[in-house]
CHARMM-style PDB file with segment names, atoms N, HN, CA, C and O in Angstrom:
ATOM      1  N   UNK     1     113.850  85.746 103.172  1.00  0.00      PROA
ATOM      2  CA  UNK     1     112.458  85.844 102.780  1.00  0.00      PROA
ATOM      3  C   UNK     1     112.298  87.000 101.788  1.00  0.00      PROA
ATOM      4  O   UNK     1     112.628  88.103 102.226  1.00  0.00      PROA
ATOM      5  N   UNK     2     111.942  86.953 100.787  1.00  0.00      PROA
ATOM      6  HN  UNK     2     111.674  86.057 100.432  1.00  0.00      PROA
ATOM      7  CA  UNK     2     111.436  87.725  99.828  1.00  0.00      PROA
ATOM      8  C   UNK     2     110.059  88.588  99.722  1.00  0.00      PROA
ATOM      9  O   UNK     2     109.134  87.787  99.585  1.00  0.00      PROA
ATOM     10  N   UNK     3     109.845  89.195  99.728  1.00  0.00      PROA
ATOM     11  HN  UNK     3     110.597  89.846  99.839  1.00  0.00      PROA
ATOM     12  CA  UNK     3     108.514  90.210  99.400  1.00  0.00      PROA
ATOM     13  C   UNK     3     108.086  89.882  98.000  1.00  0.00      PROA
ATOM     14  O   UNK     3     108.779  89.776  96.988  1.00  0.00      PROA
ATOM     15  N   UNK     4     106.484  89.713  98.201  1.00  0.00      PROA
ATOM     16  HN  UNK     4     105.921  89.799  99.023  1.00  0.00      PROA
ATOM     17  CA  UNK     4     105.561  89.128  96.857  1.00  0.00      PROA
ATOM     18  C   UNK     4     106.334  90.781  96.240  1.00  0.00      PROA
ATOM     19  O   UNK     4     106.875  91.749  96.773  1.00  0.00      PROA
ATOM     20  N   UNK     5     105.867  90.214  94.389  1.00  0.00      PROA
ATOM     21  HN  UNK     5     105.427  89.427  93.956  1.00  0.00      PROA
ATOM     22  CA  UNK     5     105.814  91.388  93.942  1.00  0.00      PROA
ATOM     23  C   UNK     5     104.708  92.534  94.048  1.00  0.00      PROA
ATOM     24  O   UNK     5     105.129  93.515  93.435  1.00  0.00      PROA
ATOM     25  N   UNK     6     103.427  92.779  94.609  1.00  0.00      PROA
ATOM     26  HN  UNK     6     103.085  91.982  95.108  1.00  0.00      PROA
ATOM     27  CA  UNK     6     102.191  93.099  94.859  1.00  0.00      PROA
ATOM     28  C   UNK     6     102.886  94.057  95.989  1.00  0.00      PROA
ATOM     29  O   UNK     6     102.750  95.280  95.960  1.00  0.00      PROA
ATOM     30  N   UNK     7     103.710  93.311  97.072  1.00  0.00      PROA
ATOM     31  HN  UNK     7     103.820  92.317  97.095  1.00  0.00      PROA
ATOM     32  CA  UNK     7     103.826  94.594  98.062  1.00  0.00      PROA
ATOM     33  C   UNK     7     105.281  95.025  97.752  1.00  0.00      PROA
ATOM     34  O   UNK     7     105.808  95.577  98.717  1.00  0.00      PROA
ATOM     35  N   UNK     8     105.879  94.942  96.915  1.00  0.00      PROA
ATOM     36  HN  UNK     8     105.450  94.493  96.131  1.00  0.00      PROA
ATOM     37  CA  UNK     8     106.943  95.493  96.477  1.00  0.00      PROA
ATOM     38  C   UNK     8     106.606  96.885  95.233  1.00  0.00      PROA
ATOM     39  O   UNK     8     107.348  97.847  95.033  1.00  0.00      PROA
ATOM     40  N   UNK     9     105.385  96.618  94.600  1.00  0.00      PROA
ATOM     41  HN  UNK     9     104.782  95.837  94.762  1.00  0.00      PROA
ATOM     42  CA  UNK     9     105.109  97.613  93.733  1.00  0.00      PROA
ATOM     43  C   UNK     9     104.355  98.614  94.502  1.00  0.00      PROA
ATOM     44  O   UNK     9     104.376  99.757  94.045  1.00  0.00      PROA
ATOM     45  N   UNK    10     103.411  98.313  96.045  1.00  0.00      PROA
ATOM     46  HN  UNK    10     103.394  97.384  96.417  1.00  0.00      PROA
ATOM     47  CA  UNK    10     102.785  98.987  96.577  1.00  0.00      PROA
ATOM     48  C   UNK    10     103.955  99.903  97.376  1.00  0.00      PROA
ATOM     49  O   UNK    10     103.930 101.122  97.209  1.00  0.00      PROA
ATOM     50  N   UNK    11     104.853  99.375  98.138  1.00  0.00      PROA
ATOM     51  HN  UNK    11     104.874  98.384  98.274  1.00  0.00      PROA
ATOM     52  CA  UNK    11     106.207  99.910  98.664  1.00  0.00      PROA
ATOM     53  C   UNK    11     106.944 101.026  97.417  1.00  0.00      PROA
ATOM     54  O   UNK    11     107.717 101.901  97.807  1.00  0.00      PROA
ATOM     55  N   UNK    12     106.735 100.934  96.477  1.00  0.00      PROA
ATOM     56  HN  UNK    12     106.107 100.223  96.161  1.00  0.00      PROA
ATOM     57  CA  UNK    12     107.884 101.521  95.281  1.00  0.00      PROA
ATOM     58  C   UNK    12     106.373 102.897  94.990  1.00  0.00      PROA
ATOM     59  O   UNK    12     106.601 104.047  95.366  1.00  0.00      PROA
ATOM     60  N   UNK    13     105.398 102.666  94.528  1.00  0.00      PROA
ATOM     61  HN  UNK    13     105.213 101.732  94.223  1.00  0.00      PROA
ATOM     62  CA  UNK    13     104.740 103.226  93.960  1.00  0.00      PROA
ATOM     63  C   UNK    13     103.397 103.365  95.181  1.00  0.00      PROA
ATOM     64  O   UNK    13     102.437 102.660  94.869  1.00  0.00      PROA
ATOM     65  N   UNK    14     103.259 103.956  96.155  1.00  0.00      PROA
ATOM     66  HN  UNK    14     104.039 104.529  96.408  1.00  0.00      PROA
ATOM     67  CA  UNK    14     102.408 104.380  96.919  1.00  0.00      PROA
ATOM     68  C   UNK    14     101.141 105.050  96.417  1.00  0.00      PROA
ATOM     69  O   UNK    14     100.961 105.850  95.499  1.00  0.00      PROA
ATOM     70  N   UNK    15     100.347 104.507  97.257  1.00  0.00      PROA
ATOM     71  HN  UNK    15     100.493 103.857  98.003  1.00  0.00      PROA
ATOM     72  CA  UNK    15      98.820 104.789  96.511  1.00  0.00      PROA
ATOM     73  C   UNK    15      98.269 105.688  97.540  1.00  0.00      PROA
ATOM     74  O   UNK    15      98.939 105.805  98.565  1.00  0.00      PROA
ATOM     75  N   UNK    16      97.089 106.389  97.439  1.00  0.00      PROA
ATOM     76  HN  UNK    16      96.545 106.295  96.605  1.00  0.00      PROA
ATOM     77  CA  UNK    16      96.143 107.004  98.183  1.00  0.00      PROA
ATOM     78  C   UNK    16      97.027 107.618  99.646  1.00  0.00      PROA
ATOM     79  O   UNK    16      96.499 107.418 100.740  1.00  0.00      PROA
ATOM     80  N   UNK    17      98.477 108.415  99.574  1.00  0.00      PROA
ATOM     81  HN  UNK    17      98.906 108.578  98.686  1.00  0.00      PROA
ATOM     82  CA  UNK    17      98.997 109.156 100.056  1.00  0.00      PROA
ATOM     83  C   UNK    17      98.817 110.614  99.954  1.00  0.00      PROA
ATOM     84  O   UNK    17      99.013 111.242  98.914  1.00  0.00      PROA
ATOM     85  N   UNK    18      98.432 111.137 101.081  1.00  0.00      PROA
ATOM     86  HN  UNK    18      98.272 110.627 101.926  1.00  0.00      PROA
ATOM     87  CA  UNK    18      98.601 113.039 100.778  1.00  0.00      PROA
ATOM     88  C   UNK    18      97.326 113.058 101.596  1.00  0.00      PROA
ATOM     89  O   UNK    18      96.987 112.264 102.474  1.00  0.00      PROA
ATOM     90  N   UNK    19      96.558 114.335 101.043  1.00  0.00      PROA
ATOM     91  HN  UNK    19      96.833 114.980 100.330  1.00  0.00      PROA
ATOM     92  CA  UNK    19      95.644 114.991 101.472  1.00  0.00      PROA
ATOM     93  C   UNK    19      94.763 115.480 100.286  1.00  0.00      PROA
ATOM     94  O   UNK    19      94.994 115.469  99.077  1.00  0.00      PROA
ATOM     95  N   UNK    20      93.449 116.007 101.147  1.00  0.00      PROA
ATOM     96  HN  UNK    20      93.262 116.017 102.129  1.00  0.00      PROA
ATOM     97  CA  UNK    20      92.302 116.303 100.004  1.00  0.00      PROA
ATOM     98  C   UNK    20      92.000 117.951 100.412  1.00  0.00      PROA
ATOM     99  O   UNK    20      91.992 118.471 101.528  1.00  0.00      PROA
ATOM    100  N   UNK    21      91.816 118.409  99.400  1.00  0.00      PROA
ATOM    101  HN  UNK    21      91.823 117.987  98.494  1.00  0.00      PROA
ATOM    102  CA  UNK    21      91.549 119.687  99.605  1.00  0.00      PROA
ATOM    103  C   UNK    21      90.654 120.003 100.827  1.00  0.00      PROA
ATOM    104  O   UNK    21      89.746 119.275 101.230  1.00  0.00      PROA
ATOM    105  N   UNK    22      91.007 121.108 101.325  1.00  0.00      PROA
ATOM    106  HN  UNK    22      91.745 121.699 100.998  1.00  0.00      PROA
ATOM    107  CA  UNK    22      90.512 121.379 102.847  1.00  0.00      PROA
ATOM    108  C   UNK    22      89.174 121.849 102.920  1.00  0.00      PROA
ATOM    109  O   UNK    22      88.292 121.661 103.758  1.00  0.00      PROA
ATOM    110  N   UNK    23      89.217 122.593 101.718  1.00  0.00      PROA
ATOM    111  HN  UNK    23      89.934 122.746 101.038  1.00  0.00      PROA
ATOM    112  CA  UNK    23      87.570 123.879 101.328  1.00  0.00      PROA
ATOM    113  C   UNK    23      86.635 122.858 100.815  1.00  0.00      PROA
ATOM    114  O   UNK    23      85.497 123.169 100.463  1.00  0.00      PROA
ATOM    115  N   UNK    24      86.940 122.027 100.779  1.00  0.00      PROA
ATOM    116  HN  UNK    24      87.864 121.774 101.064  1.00  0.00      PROA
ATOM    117  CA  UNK    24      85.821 120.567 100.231  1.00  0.00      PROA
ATOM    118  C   UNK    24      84.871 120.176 101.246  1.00  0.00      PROA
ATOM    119  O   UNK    24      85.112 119.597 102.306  1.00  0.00      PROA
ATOM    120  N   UNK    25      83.453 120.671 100.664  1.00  0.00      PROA
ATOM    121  HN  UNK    25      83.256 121.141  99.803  1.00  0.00      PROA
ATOM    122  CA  UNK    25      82.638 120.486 102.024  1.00  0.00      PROA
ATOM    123  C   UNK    25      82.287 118.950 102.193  1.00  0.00      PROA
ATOM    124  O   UNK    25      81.859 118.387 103.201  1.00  0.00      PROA
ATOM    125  N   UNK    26      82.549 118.470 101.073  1.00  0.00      PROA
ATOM    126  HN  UNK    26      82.897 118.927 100.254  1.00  0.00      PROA
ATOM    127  CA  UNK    26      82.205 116.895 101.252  1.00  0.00      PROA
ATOM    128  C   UNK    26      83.384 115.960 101.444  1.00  0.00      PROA
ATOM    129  O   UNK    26      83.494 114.862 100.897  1.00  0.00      PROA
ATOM    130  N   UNK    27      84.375 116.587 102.396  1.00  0.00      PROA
ATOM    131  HN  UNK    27      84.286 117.479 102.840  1.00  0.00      PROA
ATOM    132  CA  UNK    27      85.685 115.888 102.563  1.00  0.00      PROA
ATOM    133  C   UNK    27      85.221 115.497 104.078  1.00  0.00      PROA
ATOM    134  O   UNK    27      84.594 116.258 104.815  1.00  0.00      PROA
ATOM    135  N   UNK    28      85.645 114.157 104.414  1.00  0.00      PROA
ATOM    136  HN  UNK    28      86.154 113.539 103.815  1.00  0.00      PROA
ATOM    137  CA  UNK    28      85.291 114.189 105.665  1.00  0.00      PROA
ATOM    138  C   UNK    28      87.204 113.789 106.646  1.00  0.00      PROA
ATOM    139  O   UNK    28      87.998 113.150 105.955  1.00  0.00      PROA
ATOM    140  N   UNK    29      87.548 114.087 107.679  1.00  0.00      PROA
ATOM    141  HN  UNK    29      86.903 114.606 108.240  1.00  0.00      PROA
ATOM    142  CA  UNK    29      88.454 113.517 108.574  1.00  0.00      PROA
ATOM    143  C   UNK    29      88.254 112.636 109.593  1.00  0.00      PROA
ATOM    144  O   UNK    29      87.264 112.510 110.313  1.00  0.00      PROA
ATOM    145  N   UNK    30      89.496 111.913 109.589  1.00  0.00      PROA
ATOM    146  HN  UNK    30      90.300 112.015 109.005  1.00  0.00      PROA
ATOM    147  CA  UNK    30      89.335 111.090 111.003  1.00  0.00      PROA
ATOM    148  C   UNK    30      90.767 111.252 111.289  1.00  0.00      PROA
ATOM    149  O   UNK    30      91.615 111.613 110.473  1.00  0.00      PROA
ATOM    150  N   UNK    31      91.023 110.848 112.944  1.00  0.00      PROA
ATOM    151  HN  UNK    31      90.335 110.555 113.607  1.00  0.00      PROA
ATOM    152  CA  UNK    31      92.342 110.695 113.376  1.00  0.00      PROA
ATOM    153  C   UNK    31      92.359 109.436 114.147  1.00  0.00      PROA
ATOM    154  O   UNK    31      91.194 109.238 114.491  1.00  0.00      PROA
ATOM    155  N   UNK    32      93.027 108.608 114.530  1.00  0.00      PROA
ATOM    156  HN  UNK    32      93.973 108.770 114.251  1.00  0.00      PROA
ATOM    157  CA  UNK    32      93.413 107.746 115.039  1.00  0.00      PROA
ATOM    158  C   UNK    32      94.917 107.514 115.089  1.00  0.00      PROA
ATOM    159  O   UNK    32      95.807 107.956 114.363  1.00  0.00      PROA
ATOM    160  N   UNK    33      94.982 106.243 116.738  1.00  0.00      PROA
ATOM    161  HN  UNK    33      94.258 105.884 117.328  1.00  0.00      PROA
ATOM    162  CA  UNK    33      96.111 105.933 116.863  1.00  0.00      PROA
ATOM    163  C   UNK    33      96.173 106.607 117.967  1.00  0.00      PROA
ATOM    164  O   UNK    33      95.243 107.144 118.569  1.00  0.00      PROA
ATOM    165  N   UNK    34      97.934 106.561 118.387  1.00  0.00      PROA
ATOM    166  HN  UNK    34      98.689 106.125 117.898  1.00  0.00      PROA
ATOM    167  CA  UNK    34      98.652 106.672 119.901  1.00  0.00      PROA
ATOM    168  C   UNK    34      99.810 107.757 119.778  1.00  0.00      PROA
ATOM    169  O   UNK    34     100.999 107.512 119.574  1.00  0.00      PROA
ATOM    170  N   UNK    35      99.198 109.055 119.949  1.00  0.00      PROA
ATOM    171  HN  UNK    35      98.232 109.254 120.115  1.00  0.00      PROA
ATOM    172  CA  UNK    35      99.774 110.298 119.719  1.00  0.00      PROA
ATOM    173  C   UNK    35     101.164 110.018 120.444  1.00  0.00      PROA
ATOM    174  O   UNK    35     102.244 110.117 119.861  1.00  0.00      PROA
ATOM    175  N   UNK    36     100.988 109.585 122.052  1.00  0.00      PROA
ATOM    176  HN  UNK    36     100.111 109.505 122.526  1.00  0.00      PROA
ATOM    177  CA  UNK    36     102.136 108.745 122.770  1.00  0.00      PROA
ATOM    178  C   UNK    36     103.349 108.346 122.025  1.00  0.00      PROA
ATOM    179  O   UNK    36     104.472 108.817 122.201  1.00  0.00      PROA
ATOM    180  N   UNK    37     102.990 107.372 121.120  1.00  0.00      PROA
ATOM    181  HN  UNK    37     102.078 106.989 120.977  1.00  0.00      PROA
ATOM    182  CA  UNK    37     104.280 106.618 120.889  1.00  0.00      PROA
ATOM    183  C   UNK    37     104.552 107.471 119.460  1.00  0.00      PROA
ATOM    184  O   UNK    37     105.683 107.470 118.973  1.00  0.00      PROA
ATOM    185  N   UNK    38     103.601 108.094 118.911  1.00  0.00      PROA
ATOM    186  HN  UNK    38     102.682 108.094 119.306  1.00  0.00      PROA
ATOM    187  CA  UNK    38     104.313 108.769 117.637  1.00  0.00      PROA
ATOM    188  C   UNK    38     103.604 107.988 116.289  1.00  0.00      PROA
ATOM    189  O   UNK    38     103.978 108.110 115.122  1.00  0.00      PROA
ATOM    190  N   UNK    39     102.365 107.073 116.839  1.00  0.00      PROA
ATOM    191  HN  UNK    39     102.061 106.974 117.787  1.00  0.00      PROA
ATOM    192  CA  UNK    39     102.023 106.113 116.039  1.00  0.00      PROA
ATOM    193  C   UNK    39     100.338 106.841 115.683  1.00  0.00      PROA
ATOM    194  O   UNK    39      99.240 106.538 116.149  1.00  0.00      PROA
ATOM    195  N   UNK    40     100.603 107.542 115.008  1.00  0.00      PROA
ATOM    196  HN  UNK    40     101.496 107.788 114.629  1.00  0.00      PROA
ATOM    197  CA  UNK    40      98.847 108.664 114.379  1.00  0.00      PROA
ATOM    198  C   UNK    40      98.880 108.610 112.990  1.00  0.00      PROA
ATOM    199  O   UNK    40      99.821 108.797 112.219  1.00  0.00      PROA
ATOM    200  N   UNK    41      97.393 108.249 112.727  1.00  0.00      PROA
ATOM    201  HN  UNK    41      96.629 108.097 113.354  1.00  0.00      PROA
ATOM    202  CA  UNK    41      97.133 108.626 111.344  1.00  0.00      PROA
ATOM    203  C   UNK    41      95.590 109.157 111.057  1.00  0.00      PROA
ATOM    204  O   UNK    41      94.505 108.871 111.563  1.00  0.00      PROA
ATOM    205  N   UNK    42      95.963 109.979 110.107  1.00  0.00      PROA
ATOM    206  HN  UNK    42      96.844 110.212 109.696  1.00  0.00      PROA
ATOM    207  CA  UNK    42      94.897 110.643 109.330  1.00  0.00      PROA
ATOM    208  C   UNK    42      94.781 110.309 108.013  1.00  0.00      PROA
ATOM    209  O   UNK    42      95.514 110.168 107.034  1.00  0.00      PROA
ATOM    210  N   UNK    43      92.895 110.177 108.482  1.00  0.00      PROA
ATOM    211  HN  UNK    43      92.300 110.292 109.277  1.00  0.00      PROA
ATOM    212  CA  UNK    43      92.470 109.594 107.203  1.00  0.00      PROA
ATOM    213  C   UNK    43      91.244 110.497 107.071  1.00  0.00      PROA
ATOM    214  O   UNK    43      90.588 110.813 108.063  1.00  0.00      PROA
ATOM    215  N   UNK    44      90.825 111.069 105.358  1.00  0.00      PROA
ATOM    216  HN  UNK    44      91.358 110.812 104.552  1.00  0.00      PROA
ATOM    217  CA  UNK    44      90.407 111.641 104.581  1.00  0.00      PROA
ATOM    218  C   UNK    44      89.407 111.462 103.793  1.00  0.00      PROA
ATOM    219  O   UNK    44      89.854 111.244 102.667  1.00  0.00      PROA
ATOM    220  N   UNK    45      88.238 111.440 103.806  1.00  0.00      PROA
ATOM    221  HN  UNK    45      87.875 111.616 104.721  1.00  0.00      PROA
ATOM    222  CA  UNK    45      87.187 110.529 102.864  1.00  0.00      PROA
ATOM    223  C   UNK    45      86.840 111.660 101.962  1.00  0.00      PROA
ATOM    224  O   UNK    45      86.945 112.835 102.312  1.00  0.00      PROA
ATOM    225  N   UNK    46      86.400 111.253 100.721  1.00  0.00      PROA
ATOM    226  HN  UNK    46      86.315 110.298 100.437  1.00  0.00      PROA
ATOM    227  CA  UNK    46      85.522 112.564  99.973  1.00  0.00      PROA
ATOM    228  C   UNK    46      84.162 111.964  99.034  1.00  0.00      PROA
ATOM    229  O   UNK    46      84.186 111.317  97.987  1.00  0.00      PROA
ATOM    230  N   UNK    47      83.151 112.382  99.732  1.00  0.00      PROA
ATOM    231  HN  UNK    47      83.131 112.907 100.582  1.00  0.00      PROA
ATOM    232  CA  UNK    47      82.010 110.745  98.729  1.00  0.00      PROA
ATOM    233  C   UNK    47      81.906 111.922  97.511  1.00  0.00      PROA
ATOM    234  O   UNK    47      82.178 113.123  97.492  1.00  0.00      PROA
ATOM    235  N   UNK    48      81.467 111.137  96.679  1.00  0.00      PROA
ATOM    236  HN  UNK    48      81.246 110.162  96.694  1.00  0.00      PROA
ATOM    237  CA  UNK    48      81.087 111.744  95.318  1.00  0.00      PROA
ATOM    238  C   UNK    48      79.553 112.227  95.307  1.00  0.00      PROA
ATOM    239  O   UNK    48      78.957 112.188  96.383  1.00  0.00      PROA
ATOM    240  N   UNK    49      78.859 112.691  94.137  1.00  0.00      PROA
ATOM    241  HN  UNK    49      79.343 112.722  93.263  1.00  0.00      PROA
ATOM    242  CA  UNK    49      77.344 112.819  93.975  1.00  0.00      PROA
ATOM    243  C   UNK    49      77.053 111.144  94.155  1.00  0.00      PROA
ATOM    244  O   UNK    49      76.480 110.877  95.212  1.00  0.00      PROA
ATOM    245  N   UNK    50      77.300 110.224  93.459  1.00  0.00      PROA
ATOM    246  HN  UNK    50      77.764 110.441  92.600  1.00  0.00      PROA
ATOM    247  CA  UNK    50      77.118 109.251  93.174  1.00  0.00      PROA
ATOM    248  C   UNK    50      77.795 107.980  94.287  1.00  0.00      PROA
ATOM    249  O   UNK    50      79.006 107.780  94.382  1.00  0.00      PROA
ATOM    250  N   UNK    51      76.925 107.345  94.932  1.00  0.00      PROA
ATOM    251  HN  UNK    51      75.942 107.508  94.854  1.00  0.00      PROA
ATOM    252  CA  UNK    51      76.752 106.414  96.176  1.00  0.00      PROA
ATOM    253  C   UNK    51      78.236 105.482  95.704  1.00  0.00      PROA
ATOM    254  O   UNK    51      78.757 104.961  96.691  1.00  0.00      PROA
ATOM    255  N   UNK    52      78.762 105.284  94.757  1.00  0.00      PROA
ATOM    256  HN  UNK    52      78.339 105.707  93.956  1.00  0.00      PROA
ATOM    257  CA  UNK    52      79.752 104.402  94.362  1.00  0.00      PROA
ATOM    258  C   UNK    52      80.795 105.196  94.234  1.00  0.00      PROA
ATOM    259  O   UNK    52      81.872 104.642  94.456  1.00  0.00      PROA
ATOM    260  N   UNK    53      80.837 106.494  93.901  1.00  0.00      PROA
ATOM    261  HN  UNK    53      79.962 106.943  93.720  1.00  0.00      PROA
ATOM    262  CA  UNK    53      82.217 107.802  93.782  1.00  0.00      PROA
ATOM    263  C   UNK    53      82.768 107.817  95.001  1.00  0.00      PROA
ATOM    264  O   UNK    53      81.895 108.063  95.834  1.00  0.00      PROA
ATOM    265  N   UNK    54      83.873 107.658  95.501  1.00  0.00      PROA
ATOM    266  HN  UNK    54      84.582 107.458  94.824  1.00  0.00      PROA
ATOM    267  CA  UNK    54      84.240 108.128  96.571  1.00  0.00      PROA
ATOM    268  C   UNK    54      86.269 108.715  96.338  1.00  0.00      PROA
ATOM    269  O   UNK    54      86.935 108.822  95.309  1.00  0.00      PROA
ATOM    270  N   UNK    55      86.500 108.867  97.249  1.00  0.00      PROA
ATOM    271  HN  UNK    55      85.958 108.780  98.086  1.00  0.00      PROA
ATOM    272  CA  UNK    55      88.360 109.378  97.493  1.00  0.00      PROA
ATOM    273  C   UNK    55      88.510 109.143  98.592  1.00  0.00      PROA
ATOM    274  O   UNK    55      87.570 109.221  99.382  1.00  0.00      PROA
ATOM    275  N   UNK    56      90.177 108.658  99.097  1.00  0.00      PROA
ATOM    276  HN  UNK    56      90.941 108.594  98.455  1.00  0.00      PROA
ATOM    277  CA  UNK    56      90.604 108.276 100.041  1.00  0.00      PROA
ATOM    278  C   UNK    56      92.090 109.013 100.225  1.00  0.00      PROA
ATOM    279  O   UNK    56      92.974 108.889  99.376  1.00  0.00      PROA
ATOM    280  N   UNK    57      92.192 109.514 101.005  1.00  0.00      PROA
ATOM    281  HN  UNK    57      91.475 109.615 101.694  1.00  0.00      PROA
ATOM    282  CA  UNK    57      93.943 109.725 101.381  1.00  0.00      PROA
ATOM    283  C   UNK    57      94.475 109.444 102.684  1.00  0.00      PROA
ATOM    284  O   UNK    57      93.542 109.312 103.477  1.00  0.00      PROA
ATOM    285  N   UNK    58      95.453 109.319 103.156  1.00  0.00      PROA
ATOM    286  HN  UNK    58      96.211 109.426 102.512  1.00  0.00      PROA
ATOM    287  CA  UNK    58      95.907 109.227 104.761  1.00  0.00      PROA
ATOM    288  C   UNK    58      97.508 109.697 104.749  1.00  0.00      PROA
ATOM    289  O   UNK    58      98.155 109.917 103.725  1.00  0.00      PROA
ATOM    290  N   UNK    59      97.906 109.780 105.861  1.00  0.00      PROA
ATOM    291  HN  UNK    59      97.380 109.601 106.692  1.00  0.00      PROA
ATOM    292  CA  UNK    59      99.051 110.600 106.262  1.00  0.00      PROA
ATOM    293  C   UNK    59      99.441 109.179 107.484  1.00  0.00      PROA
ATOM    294  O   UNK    59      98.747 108.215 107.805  1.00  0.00      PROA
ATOM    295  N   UNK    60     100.401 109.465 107.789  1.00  0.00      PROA
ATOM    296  HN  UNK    60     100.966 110.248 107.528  1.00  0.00      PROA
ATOM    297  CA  UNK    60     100.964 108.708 109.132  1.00  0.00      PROA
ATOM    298  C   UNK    60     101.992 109.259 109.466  1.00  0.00      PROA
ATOM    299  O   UNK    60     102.798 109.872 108.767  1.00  0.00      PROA
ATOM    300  N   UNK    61     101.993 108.993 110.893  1.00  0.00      PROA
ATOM    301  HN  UNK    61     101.338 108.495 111.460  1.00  0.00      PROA
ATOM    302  CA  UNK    61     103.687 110.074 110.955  1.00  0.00      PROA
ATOM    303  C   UNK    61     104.817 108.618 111.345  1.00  0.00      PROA
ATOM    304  O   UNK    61     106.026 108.839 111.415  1.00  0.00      PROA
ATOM    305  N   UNK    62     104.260 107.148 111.579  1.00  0.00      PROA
ATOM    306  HN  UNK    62     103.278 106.968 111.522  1.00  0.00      PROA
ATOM    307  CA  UNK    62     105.112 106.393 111.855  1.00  0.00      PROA
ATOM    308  C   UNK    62     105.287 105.502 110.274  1.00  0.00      PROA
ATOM    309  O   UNK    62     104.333 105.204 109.555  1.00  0.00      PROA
ATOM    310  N   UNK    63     106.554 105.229 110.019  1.00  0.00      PROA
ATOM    311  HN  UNK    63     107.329 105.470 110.603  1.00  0.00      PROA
ATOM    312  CA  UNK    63     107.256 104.692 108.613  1.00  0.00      PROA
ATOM    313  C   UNK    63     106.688 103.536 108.482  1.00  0.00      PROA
ATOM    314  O   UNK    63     106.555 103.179 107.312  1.00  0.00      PROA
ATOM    315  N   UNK    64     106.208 102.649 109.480  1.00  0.00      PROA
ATOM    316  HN  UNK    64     106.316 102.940 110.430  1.00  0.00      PROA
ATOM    317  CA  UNK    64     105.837 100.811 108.980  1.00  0.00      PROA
ATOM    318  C   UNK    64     104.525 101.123 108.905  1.00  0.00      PROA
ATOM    319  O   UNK    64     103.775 100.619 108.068  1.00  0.00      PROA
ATOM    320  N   UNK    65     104.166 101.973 109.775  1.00  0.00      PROA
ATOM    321  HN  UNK    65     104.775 102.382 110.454  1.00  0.00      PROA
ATOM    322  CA  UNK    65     102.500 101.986 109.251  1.00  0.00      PROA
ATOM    323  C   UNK    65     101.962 102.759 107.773  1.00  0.00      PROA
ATOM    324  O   UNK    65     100.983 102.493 107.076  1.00  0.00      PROA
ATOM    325  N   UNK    66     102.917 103.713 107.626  1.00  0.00      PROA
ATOM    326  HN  UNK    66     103.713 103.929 108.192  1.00  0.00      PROA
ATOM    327  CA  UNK    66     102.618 104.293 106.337  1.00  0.00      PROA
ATOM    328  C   UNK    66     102.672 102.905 105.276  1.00  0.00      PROA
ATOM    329  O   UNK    66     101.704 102.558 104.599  1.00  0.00      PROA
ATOM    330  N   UNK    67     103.912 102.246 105.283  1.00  0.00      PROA
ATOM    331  HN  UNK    67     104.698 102.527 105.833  1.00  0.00      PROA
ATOM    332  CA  UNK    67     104.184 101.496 104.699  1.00  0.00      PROA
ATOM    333  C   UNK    67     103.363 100.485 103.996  1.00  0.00      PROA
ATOM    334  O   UNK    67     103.508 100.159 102.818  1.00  0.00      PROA
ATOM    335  N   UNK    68     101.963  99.741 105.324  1.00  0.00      PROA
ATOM    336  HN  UNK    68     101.845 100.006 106.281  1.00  0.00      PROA
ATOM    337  CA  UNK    68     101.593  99.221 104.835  1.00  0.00      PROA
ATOM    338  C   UNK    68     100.137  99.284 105.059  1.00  0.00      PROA
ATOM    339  O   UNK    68      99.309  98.410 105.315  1.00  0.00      PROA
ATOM    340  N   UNK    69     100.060 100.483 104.902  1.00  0.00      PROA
ATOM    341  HN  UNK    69     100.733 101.192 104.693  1.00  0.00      PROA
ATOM    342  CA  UNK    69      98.671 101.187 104.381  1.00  0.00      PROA
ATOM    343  C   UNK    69      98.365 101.734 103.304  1.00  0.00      PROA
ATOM    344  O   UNK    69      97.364 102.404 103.050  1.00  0.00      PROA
ATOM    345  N   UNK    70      99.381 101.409 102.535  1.00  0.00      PROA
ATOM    346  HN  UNK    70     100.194 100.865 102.742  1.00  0.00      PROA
ATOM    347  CA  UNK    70      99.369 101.765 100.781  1.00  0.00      PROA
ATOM    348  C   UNK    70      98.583 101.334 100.368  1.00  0.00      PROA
ATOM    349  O   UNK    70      98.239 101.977  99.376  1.00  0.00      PROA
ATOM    350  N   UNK    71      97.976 100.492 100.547  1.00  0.00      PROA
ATOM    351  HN  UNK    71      98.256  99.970 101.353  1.00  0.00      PROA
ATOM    352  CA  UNK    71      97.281  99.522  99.702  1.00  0.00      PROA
ATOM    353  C   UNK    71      95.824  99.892  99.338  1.00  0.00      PROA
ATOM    354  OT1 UNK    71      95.154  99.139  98.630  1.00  0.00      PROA
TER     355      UNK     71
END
């Protein structure tokens, strides 16, 4: 079985990975997931002035979920 090219470029070239500056009062956090199995992620919002501006980042500490949350 082959992988479309769409999640092969998302796999190669990862999107909306990392973090947002911390001192950002308009950054918001969330955590989720199962600290248990090692399966957590953090996710990062930052809205803009403008109702349509926004930023996204997330972290994961498990590899398949990072994987396919690139998107």
């Amino acid at each position: 079985m082959a992988y479309g090219d769409k999640v092969l470029d998302h796999y190669e070239n990862p999107r909306n990975v990392g973090t947002l500056d911390k001192s950002d009062p308009k950054r918001g956090d969330g955590l989720g997931g199962r600290a248990c199995c090692g399966d957590v992620m953090r996710l990062q919002v930052k809205i803009g002035d403008a109702a349509e501006s926004w930023t996204a980042k997330f972290k994961t500490s498990l590899g398949s979920a990072d994987r396919s949350s690139r998107s």
